[in-house]
C-alpha positions in Angstrom: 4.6 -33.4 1.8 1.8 -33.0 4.7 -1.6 -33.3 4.0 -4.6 -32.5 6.4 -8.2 -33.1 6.3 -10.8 -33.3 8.9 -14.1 -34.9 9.8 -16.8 -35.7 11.7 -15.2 -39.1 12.7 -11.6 -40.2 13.0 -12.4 -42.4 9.7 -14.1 -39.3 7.6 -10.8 -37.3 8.4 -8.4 -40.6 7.7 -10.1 -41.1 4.3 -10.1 -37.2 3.4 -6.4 -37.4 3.7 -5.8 -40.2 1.8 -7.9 -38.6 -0.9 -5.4 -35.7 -1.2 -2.4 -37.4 -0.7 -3.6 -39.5 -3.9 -4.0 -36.7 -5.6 -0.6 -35.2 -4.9 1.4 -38.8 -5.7 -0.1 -38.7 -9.0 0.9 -35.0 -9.6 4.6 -36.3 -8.2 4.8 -39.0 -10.2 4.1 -37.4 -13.2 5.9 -34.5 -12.6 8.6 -36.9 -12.2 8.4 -38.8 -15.2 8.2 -35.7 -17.5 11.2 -34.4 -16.0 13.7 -37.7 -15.6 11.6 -39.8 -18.2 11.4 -37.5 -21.3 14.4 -37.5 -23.0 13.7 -36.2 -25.7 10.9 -34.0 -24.5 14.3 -32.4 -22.7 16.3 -31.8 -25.9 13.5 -30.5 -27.6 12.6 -27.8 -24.8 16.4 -26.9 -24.2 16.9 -26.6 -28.1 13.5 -23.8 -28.4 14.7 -22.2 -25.9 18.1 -21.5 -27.3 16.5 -21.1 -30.6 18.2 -17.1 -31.1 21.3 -18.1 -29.7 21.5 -21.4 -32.2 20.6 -19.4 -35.0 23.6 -17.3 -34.7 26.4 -20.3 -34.1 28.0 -21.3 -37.0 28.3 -24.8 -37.8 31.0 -26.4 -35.3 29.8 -24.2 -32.6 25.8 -24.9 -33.1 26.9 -29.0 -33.2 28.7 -28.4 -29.9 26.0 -26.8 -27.8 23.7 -29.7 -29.1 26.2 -32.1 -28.4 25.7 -30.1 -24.6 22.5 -29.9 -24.2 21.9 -33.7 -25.1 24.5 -34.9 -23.0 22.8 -32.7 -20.3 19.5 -34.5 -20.6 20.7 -37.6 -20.3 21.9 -36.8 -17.2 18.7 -35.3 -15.8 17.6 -38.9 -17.0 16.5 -42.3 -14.7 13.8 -43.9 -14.0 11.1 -42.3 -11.5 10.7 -44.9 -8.7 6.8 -45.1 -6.7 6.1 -42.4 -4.7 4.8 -43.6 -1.4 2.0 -42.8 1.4 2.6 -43.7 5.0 -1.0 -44.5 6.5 -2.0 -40.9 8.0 -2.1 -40.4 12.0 -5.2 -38.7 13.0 -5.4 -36.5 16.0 -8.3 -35.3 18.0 -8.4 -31.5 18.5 -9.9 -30.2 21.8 -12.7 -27.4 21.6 -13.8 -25.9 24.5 -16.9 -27.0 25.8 -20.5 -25.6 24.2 -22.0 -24.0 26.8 -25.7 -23.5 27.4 -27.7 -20.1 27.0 -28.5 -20.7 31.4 -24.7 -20.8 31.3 -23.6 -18.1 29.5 -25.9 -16.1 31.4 -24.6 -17.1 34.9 -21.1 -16.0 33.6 -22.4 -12.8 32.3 -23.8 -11.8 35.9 -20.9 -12.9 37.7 -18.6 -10.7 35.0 -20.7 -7.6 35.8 -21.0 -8.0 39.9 -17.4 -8.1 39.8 -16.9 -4.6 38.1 
């Protein structure tokens, strides 16, 4: 993931960055651990959402698909590891120059002796 700030100094920007790459490591992580970490938050989502279809299995058949879906979870299982932030690499973007109001006007004339 990229993450982009700016700022009045190379600091403000640097700092900006790390404040929303924070952010995102901590919806990661979590995201993460309710997905790999959960195991039976798993079973109990996979089993509502065959709910209809478990309803009309008979015995054997209902036993088998939650036999399934549990050994399914445990696959999706591990242990989420620490998501990490490299130190961000600010850049300096060029703008062109602020020109004065003397300026601008010298340019003007010159644009309309040329036409």
């Amino acid at each position: 993931m990229t993450a982009e700030a700016k700022g009045a100094s190379q600091e403000e920007a640097r700092q900006g960055t790390l404040k929303l790459l924070e952010a995102s490591q901590a919806r990661a992580l979590e995201s993460c651990r309710s997905k790999h970490e959960n195991l039976s938050g798993c079973v109990a989502a996979k089993m509502s959402s065959n709910t209809t279809l478990m309803n009309s299995l008979g015995f054997a058949a209902k036993k088998a698909l939650q036999d399934a879906i549990v050994e399914d979870c445990k696959h999706q299982s591990g242990a989420c590891s620490l998501v990490k932030i490299e130190d961000p690499k600010c850049s300096v973007i060029e703008t062109a120059p602020i020109k004065t109001e003397a300026e601008g006007k010298a340019e003007s004339k010159k644009g309309e002796k040329k036409k």
